[in-house]
Structures are given as C-alpha cells and as structure tokens.
Backbone as CSV, one residue per row, in Angstrom:
resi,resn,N_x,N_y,N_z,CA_x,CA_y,CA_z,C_x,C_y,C_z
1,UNK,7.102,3.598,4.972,7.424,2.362,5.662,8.264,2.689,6.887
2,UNK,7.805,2.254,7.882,9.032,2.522,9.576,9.843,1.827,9.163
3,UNK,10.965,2.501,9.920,12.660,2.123,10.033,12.635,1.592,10.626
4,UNK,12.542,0.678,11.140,12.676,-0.828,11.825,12.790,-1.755,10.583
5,UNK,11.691,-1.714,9.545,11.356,-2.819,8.396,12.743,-2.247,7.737
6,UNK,13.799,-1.084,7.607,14.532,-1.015,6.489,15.592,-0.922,7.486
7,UNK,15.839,-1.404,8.920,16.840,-2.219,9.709,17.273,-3.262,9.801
8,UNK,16.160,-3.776,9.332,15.754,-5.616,9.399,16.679,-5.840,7.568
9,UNK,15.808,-5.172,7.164,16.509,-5.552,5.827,18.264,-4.852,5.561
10,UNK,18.680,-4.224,6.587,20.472,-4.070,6.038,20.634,-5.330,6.904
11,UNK,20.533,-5.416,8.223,21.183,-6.346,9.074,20.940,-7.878,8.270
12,UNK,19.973,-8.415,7.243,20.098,-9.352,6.651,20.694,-9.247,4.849
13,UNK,20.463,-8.386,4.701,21.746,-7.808,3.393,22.901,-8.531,3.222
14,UNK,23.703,-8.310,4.203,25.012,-8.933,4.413,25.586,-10.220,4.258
15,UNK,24.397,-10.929,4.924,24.520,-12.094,4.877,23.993,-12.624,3.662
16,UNK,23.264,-12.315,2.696,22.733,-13.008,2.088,24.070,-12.060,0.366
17,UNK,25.067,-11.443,0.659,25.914,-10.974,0.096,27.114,-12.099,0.389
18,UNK,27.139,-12.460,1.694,28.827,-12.732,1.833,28.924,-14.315,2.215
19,UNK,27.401,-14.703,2.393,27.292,-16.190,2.181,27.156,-17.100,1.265
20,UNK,27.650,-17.573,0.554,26.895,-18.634,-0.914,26.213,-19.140,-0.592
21,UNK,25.179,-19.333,-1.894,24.126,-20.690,-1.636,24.721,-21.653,-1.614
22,UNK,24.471,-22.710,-0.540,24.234,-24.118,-1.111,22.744,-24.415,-1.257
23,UNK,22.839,-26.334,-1.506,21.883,-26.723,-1.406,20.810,-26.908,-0.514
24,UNK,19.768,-26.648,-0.525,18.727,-26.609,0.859,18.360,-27.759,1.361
25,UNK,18.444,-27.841,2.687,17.916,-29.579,3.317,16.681,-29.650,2.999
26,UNK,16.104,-30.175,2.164,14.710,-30.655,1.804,14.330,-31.269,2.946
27,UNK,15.012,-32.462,3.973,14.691,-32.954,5.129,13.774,-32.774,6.123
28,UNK,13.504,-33.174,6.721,12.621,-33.122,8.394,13.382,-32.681,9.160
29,UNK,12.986,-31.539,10.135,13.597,-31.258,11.365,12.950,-29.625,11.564
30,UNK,13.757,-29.510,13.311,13.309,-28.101,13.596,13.893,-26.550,12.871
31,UNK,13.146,-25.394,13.434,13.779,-24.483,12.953,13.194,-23.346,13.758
32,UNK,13.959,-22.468,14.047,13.581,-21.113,14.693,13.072,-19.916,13.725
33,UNK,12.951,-19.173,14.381,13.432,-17.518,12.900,12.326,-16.511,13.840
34,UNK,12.418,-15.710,13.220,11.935,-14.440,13.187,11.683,-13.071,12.232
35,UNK,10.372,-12.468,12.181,9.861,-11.775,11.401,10.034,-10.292,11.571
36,UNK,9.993,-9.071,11.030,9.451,-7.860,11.321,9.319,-7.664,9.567
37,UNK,8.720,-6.185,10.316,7.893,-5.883,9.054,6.761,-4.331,9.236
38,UNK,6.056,-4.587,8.168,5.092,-3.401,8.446,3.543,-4.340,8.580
39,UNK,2.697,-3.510,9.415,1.237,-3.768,9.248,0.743,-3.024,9.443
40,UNK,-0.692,-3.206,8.670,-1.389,-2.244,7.930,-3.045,-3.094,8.342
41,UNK,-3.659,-2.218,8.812,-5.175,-1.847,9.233,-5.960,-0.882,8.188
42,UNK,-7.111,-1.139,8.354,-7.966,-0.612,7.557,-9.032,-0.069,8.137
43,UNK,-8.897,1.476,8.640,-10.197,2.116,9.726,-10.864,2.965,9.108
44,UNK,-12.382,2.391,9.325,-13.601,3.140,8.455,-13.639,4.668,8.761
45,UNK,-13.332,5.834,8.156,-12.852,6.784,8.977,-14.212,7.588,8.447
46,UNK,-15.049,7.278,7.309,-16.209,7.240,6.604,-17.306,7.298,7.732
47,UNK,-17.324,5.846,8.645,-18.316,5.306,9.136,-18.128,5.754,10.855
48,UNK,-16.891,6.085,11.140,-16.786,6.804,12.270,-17.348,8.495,12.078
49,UNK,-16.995,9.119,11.451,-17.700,10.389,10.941,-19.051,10.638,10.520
50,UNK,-19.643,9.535,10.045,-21.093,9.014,10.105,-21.711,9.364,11.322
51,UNK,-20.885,8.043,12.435,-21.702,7.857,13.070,-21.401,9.483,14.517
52,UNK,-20.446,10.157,14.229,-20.490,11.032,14.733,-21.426,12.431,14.794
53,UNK,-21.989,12.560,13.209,-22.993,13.527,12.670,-24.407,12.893,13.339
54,UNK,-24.484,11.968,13.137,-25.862,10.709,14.081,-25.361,11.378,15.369
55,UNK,-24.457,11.158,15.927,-24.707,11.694,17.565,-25.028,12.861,17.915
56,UNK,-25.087,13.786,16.623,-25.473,15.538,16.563,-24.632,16.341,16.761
57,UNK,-23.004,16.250,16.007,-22.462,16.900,16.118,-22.283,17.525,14.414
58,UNK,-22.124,18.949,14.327,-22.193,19.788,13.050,-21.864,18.754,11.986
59,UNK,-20.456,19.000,12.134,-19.561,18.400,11.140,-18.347,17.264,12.086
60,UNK,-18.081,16.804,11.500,-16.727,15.572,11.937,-15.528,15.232,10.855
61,UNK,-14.820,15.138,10.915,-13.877,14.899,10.322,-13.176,14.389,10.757
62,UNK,-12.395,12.923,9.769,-11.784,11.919,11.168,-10.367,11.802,10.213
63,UNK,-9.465,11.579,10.504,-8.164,10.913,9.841,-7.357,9.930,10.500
64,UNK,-6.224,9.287,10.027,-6.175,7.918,10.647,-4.938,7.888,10.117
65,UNK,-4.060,6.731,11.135,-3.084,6.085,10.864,-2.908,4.607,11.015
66,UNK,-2.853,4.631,9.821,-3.129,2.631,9.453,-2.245,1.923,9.450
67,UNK,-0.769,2.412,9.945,0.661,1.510,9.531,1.286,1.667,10.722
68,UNK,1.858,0.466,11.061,3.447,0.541,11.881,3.766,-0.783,12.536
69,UNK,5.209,-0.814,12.664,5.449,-1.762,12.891,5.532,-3.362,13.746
70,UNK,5.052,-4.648,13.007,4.633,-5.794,13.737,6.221,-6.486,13.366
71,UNK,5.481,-7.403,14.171,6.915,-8.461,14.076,6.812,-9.958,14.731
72,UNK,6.749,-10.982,14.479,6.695,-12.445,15.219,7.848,-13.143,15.202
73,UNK,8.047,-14.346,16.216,8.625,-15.371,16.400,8.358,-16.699,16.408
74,UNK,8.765,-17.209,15.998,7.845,-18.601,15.732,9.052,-20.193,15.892
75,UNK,8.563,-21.040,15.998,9.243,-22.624,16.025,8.752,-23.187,15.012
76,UNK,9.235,-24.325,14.368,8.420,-25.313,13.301,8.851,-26.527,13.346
77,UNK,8.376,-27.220,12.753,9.051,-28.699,12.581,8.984,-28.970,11.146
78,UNK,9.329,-29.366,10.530,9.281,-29.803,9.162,9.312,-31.012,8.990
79,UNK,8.088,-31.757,9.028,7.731,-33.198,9.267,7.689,-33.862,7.556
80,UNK,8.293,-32.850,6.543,7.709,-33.474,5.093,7.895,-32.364,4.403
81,UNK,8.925,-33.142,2.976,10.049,-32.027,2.544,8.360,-31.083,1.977
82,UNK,7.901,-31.564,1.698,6.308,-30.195,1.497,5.374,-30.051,2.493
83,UNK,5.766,-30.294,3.986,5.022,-29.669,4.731,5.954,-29.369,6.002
84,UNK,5.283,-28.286,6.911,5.501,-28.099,8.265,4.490,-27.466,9.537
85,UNK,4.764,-28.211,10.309,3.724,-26.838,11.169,4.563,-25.634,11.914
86,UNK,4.038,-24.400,12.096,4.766,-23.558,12.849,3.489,-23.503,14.214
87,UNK,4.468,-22.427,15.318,3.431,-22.207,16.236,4.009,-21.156,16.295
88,UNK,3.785,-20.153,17.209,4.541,-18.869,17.537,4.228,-17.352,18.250
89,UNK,4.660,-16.498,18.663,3.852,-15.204,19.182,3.977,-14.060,17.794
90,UNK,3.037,-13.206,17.901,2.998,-12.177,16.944,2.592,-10.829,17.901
91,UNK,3.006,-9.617,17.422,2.372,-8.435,17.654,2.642,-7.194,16.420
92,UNK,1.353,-7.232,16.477,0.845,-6.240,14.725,0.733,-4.683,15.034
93,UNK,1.189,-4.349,16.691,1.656,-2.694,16.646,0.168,-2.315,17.068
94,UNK,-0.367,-1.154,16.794,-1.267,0.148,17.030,-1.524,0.754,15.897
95,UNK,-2.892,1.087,15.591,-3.538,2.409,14.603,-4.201,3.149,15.458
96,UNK,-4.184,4.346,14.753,-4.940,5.571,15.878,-5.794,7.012,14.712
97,UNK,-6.711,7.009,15.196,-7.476,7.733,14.164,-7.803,9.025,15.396
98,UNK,-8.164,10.102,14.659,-8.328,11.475,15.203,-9.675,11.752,14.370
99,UNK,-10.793,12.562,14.974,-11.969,13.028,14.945,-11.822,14.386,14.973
100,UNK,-12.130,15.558,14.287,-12.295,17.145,14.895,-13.776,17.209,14.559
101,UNK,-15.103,17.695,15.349,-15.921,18.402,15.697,-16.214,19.447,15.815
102,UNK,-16.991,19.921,14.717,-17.792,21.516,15.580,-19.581,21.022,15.887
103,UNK,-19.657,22.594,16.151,-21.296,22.127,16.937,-21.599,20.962,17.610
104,UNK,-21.055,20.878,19.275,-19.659,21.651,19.780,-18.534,21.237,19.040
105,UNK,-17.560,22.119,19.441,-16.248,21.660,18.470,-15.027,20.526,20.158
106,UNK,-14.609,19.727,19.306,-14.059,18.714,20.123,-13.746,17.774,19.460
107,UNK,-12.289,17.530,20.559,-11.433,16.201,19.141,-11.662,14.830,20.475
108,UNK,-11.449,13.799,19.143,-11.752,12.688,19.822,-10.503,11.720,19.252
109,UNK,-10.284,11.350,20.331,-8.627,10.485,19.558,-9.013,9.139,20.090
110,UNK,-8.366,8.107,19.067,-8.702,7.138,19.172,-7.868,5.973,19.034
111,UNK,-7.832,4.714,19.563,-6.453,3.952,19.522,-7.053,2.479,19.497
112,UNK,-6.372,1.562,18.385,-6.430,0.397,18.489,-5.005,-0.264,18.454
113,UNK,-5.048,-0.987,19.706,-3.740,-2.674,19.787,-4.204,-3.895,20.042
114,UNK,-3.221,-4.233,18.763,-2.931,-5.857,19.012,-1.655,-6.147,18.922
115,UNK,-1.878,-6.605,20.251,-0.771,-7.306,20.946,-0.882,-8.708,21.619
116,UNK,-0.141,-9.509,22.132,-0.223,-10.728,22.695,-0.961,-11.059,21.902
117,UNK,-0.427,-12.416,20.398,-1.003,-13.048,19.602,-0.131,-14.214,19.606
118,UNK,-0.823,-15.619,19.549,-0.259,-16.680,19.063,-0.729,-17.232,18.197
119,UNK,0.092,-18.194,17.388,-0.564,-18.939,16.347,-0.186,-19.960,16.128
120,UNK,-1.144,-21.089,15.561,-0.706,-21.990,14.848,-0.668,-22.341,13.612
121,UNK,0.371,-23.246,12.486,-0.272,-22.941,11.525,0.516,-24.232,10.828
122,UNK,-0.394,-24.593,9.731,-0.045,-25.397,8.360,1.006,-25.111,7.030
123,UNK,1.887,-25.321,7.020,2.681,-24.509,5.906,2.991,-25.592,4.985
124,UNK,2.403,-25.288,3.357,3.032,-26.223,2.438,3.935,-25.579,1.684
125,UNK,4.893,-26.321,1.358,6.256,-25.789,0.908,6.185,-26.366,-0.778
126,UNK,6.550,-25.595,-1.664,6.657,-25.761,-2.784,8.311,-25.432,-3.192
127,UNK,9.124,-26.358,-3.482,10.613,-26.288,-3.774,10.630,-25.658,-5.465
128,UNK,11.299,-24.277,-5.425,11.644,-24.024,-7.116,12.561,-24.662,-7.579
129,UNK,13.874,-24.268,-6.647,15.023,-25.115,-7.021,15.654,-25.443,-5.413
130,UNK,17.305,-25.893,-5.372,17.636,-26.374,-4.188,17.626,-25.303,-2.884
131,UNK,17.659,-24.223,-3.396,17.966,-23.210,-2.286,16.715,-22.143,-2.261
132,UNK,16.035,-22.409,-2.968,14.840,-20.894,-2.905,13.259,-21.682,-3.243
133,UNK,12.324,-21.330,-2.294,10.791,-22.225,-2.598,10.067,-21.159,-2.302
134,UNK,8.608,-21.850,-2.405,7.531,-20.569,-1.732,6.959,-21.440,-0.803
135,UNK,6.032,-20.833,-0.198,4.854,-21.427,0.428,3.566,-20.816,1.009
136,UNK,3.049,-21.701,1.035,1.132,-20.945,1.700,1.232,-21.270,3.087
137,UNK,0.647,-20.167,3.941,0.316,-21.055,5.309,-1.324,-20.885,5.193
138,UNK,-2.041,-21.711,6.747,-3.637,-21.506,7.321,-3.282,-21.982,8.480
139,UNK,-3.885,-21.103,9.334,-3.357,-21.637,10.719,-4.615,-20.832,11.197
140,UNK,-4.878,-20.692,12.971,-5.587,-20.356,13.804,-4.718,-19.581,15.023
141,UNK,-5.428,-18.381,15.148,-4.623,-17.034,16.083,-5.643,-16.636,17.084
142,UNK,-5.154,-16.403,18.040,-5.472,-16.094,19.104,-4.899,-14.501,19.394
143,UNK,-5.711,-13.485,19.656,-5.109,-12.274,19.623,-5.824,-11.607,20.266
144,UNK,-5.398,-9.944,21.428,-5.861,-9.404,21.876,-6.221,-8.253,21.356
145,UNK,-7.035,-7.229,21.081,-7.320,-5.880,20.515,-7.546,-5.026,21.463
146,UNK,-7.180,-3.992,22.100,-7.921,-3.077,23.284,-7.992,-1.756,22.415
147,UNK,-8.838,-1.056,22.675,-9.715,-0.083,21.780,-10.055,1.056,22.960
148,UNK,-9.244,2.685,22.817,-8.978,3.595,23.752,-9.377,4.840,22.992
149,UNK,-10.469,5.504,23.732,-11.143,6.709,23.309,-10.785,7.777,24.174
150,UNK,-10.480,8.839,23.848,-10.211,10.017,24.424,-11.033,11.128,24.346
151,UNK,-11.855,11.830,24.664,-12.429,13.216,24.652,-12.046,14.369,25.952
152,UNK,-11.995,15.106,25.695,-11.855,16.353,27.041,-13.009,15.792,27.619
153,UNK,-12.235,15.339,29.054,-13.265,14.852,29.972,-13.641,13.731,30.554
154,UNK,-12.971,13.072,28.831,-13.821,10.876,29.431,-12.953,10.455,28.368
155,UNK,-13.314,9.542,28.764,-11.965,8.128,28.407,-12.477,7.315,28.530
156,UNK,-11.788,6.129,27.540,-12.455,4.391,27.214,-11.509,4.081,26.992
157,UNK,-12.045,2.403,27.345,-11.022,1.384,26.991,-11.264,0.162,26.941
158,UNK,-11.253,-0.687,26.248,-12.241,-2.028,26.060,-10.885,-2.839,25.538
159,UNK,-11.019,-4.168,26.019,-10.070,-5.256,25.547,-10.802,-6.129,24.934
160,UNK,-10.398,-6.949,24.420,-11.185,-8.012,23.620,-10.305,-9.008,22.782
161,UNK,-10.339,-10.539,23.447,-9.600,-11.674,22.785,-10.353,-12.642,22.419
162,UNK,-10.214,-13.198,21.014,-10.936,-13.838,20.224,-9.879,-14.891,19.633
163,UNK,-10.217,-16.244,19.211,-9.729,-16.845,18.495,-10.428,-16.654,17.211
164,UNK,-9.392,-16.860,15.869,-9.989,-16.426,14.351,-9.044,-17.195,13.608
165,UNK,-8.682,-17.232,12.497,-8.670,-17.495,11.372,-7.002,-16.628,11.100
166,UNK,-5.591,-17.596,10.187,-4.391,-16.470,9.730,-4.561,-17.086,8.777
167,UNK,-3.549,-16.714,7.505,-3.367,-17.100,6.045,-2.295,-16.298,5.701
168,UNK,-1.394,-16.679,4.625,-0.352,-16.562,4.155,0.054,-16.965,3.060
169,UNK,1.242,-16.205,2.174,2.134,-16.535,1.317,3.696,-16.121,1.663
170,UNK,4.369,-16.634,1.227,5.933,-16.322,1.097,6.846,-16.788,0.250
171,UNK,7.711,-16.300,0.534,9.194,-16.981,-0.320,10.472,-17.016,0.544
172,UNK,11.237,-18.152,0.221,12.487,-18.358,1.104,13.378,-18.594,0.342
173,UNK,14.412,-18.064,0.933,15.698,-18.271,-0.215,16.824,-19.031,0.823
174,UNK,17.264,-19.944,1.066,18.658,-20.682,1.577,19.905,-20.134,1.307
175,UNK,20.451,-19.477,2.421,21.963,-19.038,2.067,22.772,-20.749,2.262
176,UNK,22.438,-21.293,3.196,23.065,-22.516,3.936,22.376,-23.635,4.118
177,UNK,22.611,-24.891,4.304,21.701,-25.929,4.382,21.020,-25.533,5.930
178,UNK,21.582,-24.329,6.972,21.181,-23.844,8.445,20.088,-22.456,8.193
179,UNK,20.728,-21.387,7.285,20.439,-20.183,7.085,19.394,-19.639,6.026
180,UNK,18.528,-19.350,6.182,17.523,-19.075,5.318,17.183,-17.226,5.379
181,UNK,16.573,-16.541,4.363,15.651,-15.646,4.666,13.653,-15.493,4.251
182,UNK,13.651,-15.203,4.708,11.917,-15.420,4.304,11.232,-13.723,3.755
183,UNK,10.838,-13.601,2.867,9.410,-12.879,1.934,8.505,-12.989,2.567
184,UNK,7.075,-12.332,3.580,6.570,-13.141,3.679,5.041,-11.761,3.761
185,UNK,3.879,-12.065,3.376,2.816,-11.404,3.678,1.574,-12.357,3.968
186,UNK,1.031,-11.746,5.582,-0.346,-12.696,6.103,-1.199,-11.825,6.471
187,UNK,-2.466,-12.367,6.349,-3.550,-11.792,6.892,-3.514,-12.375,8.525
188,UNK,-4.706,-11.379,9.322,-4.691,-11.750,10.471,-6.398,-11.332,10.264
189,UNK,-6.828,-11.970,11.347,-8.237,-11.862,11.391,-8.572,-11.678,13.146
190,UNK,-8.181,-10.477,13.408,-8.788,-10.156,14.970,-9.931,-9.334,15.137
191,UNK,-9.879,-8.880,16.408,-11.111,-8.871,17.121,-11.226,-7.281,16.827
192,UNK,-11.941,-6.254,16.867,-12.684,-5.232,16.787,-11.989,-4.490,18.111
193,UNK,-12.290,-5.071,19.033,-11.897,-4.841,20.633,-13.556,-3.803,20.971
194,UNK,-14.319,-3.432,20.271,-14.699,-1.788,20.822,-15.836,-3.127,21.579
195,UNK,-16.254,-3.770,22.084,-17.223,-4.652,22.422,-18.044,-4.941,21.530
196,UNK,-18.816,-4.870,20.626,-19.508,-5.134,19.393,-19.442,-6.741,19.232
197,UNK,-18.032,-7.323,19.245,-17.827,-8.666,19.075,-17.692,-9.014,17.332
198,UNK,-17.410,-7.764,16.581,-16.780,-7.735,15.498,-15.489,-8.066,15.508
199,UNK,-15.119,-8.319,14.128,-13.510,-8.452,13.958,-13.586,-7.699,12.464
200,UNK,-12.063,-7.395,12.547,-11.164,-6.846,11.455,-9.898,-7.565,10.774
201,UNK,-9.504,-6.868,9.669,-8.175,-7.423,9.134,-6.903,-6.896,9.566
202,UNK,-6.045,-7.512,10.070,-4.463,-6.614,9.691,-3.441,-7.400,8.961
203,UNK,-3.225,-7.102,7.746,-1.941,-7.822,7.106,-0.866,-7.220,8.034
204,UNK,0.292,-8.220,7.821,1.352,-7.744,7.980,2.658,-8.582,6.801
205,UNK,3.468,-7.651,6.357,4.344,-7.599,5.447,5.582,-7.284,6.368
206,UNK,6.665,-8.607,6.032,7.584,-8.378,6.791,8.962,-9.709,6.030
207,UNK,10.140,-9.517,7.092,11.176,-9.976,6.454,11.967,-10.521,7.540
208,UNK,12.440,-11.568,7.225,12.648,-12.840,8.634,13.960,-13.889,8.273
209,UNK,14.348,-14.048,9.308,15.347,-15.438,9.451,14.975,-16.589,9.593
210,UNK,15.772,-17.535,9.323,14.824,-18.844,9.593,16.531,-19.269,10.109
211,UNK,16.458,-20.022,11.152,17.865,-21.307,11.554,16.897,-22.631,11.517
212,UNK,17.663,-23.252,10.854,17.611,-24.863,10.560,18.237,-25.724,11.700
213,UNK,17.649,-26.889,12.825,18.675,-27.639,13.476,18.732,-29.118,12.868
C-alpha cells in the first residue's frame, strides 16, 4: 500500500482519539471532505503478450503495476436524513506494464492515466446508531484515460474521455455533530484510452474527512 494512504490515516488518528463522539446531525445541509487512498487496475498482461507473439515476436513477457495512489474531493447536500447528492473531482493515479521481447529482443513500456474525473452521485445513508452509519452511492463520471507506449524508436499516446457509470459502499463514523471520517471503496468505470473505445475498471479504496455546515 503507498505512503500517502498510511499518512492520511495518522493525520486522522488523532482526531478520532482526542475527540468524543457526540450525536450525529441526522439533518439537511452541506458538507465538504476529502478522500485518498489506494487504486487498483486490472491489466491483461496475458492478452498483451498474446497479442505480442501475433505480431511475430519469439517470446514476450509482460509485467505490470496495478496500484497507486488516487484521491477525490467532493461537496454534498444532504437533502434527507437517508439521502444526499455529492458532486466532485477524482484522480485514480497511473498503471504501467513492461513487455521484454526476443526474436527481436525489445522492451516495450507502457502507461495508463486517469486523471481529470468528475462525478455525480446518489448516496443513501443507512443510520446504525447516532454517530456511525453506512451507505451506497450510484452516480455518473466523467473521466480522462491517456494510454503511452514506448519502444526504442517510437512512441504513442492516445487520450480518451468518456462518460460511464461509479458505485460505492462506505462507512462513517461522527467524531462531532461537524466532524466525520469516512471507510469508503468505489468502482469507477473509465475509458480504455488506447482508441478501441473500450473501457475498464479502477476501484479505489481510500479514507476521508467529511465537515458538516
């Protein structure tokens, strides 16, 4: 897991040590916060090595890095002690996979980002007790993917923004009727970027503030 996600979690430690619970405003109104965390991609490293032996090279061998760190910001309103909408920006970081080749022998490095993402979304709130609930979100994201190939010699680079589909679960715990922290893991549903006009998954797992006004 990157040290950012186990920064996030001392710098909110403290507070959730040296503050008591009270009771949570079940109420209507706004709220800020912010997320980080880890995310995690899933690259066919199978189907890239496939399709590398198809292009006539000996052998291929690809490996990959599927993790690092995302993080969002978001607004909400809480129009209904079991509902709210949020809106907000996200960015889910970079994966990068490596290729080695013989017959010829040659590495091929490879890079996917998403970055510049917004969203909107539906959140129903389920209260356990006064200070700690869960909830589901479904909302709709807007996100960019650019997709960067390297070989001795040539280079790519393809962007690609799609609107798709987010989803979610979490948990929140109330230090204050103001102060909250959030649990939280979502899917994201972006774009491929390589031009194809596919899309992929990236969860991201992360740990957040919430202020109440």
């Amino acid at each position: 897991m990157k040290k950012t996600l186990w920064l996030s979690a001392l710098v909110i430690l403290p507070v959730a040590i040296g503050v008591p619970a009270l009771a949570a405003d079940t109420g209507t109104g706004f709220y800020l916060g912010g997320n980080v965390g880890q995310s995690r991609a899933k690259i066919d490293t199978g189907a890239i090595s496939a399709g590398c032996v198809a292009a006539g090279f000996a052998t291929c061998a690809t490996s990959a890095d599927e993790e690092d760190v995302g993080f969002k910001l978001f607004a909400g309103y809480r129009f209904h002690p079991n509902f709210a909408v949020e809106g907000g920006y996200f960015n889910l970081g970079k994966f990068n996979f490596t290729t080695v080749t013989t017959g010829p022998a040659a590495t091929v490095a490879g890079e996917a980002k998403n970055d510049n993402g917004f969203n909107l979304d539906l959140v129903g709130i389920v209260p356990f007790d006064p200070s700690f609930s869960g909830f589901a979100r479904v909302g709709a994201q807007t996100s960019k993917t650019t997709v960067s190939l390297a070989v001795p010699g040539f280079a790519f680079s393809n962007s690609e923004t799609k609107t798709s589909w987010k989803a979610g679960l979490g948990l929140q715990y109330d230090f204050t009727k103001d102060i909250g922290a959030r649990l939280e893991w979502e899917r994201y549903r972006v774009p491929n970027g390589d031009g194809t006009g596919g899309k992929a998954d990236v969860d991201l797992f992360s740990l957040g503030l919430v202020v109440r006004f």
